[in-house]
Rosetta silent file (secondary structure, phi, psi, omega in degrees, C-alpha in Angstrom):
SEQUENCE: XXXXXXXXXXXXXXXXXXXXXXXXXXXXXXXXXXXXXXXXXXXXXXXXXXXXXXXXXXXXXXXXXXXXXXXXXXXXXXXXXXXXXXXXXXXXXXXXXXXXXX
SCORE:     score description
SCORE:     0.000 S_00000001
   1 L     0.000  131.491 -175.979    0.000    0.000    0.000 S_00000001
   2 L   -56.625  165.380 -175.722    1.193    3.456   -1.333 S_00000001
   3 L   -97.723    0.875  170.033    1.856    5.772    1.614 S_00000001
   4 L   -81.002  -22.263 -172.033   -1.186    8.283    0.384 S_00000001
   5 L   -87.286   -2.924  170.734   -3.286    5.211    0.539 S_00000001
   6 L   -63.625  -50.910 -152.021   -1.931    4.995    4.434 S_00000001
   7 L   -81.689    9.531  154.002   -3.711    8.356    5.545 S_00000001
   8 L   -78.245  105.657 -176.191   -7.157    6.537    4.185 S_00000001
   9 L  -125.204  176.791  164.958   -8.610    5.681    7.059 S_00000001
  10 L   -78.047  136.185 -157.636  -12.771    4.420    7.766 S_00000001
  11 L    82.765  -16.328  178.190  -14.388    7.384    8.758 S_00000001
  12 L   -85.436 -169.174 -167.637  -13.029    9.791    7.383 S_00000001
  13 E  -147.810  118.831  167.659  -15.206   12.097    5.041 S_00000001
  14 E   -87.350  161.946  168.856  -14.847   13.537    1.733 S_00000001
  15 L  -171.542  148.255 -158.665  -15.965   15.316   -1.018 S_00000001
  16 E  -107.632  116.915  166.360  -14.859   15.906   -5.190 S_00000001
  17 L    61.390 -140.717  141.089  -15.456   19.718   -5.908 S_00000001
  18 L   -87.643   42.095  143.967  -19.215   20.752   -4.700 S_00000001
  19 L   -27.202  157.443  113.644  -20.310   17.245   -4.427 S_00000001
  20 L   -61.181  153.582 -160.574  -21.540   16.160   -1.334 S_00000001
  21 L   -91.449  174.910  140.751  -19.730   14.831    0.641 S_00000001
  22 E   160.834 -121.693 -145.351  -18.559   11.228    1.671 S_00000001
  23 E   -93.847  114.836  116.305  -17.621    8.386    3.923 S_00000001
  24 E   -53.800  131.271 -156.537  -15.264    5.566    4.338 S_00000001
  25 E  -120.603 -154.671 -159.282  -16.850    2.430    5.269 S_00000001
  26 E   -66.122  142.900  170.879  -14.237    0.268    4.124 S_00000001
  27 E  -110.992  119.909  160.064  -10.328   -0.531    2.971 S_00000001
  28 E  -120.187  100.055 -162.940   -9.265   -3.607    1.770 S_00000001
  29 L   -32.836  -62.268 -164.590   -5.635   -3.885    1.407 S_00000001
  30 L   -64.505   -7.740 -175.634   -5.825   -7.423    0.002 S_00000001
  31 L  -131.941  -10.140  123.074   -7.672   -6.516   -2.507 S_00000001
  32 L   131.161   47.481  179.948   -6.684   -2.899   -3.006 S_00000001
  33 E  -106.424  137.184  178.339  -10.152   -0.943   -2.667 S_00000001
  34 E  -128.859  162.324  177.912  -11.540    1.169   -0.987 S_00000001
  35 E  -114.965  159.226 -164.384  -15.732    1.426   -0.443 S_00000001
  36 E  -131.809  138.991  155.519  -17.353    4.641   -0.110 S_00000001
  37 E  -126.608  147.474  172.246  -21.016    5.656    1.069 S_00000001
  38 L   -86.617  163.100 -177.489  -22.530    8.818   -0.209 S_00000001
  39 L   -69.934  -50.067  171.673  -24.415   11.335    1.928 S_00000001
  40 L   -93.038   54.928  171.896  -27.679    9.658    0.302 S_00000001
  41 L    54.776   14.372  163.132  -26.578    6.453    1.488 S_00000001
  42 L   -63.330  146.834  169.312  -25.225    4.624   -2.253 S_00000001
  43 L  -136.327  127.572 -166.526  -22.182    2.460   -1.683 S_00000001
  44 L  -149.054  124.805 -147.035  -19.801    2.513   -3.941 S_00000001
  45 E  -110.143  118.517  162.851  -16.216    0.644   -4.254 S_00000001
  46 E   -81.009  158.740  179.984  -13.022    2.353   -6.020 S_00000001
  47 E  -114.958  172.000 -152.172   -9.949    0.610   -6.489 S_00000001
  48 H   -96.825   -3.565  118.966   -6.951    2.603   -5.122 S_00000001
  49 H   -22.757  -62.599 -163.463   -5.826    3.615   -8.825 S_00000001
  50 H   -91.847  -10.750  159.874   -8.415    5.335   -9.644 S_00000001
  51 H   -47.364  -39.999 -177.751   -8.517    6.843   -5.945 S_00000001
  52 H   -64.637  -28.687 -155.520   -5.231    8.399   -6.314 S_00000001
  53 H   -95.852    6.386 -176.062   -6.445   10.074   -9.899 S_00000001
  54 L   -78.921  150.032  172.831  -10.145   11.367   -7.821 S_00000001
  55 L  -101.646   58.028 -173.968   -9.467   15.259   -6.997 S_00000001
  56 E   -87.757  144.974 -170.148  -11.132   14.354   -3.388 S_00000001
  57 L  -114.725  -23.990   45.871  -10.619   16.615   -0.755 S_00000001
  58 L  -137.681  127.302 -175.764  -11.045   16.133    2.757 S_00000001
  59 E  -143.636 -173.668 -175.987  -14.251   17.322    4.489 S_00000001
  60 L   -91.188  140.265  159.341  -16.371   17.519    7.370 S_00000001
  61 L   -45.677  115.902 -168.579  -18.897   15.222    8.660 S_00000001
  62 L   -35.226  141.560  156.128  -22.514   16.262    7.972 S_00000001
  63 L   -78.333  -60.703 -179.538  -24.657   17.705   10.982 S_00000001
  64 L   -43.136   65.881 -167.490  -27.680   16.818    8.915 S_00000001
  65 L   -75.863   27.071  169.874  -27.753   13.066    9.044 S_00000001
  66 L   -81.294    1.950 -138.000  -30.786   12.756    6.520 S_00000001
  67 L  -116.970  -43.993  154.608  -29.499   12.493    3.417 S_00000001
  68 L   -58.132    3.733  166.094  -28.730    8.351    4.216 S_00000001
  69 L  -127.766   27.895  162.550  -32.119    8.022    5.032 S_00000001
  70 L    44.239   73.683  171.590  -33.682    9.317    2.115 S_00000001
  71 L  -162.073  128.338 -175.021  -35.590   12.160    4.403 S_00000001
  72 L   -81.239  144.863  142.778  -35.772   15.654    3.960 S_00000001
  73 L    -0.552  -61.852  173.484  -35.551   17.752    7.071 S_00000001
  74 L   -61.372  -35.558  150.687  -39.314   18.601    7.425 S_00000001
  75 L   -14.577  -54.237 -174.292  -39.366   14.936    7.493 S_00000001
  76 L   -44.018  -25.564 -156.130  -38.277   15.143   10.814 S_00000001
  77 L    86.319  -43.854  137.290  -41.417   16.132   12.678 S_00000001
  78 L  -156.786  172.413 -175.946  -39.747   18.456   14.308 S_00000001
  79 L   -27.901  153.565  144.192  -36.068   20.461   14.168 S_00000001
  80 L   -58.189  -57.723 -156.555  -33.575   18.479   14.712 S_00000001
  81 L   -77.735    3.236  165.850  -31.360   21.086   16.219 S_00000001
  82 L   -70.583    2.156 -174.575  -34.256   21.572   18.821 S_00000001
  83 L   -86.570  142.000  152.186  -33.221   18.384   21.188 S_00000001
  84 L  -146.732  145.388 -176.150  -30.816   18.932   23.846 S_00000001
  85 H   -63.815  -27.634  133.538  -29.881   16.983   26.296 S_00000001
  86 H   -56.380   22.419 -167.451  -30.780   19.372   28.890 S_00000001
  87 H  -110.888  -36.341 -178.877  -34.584   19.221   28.101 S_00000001
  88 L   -48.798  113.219  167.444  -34.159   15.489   29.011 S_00000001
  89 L  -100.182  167.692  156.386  -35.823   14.696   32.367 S_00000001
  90 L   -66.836  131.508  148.684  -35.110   11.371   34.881 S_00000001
  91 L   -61.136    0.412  157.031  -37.659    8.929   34.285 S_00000001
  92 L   -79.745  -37.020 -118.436  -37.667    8.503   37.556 S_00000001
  93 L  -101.984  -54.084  177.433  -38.400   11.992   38.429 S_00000001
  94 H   -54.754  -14.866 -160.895  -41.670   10.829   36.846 S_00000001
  95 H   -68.177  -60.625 -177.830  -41.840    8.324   39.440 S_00000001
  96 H   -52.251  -74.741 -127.798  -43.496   11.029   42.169 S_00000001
  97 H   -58.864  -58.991 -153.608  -46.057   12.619   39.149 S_00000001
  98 L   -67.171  -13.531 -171.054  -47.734    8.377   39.474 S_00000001
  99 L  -101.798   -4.242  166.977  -47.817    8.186   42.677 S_00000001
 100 L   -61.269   -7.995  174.264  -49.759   10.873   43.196 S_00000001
 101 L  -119.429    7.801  165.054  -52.681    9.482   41.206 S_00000001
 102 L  -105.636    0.000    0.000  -53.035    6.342   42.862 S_00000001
């Protein structure tokens, strides 16, 4: 394995130009390939020839995990970015609320 084909690791995330971007889900040495998923969740395997000749770039992982699940945004039900983990109560906390109605 070439030493550009070293810094190819699973996980990282890509993108050719103003593509979208995306992922490596697997490298296999033995057979010299590497598979790719797209942000709307195609998989699709290069061989590490024509990787080297791709003008790919290195990018960031999506916030917006929709695009693998064939779902638009509105899709959603509601925002996405409206969850936080403080809004999260104990389910126990809920515990008192039950007993109060028996």
């Amino acid at each position: 394995m070439t030493r550009l084909m070293q810094d190819v690791a699973v996980g990282d995330w890509y993108r050719i130009g103003e593509d979208p971007p995306f992922e490596v889900v697997a490298v296999d040495t033995d057979n010299e390939t590497i598979e790719l998923q797209h942000f709307d969740g195609t998989v699709e395997e290069v061989d590490f020839d024509s990787w080297l000749e791709l003008p790919v770039e290195m990018a960031v992982e999506p916030e917006d995990y929709s695009g693998a699940l064939d779902i638009e945004r509105e899709d959603y039900g509601m925002e996405a970015d409206a969850l936080y983990v403080d809004d999260w109560s104990n389910p126990l906390d809920q515990l008192d609320r039950f007993d109060s109605y028996l």
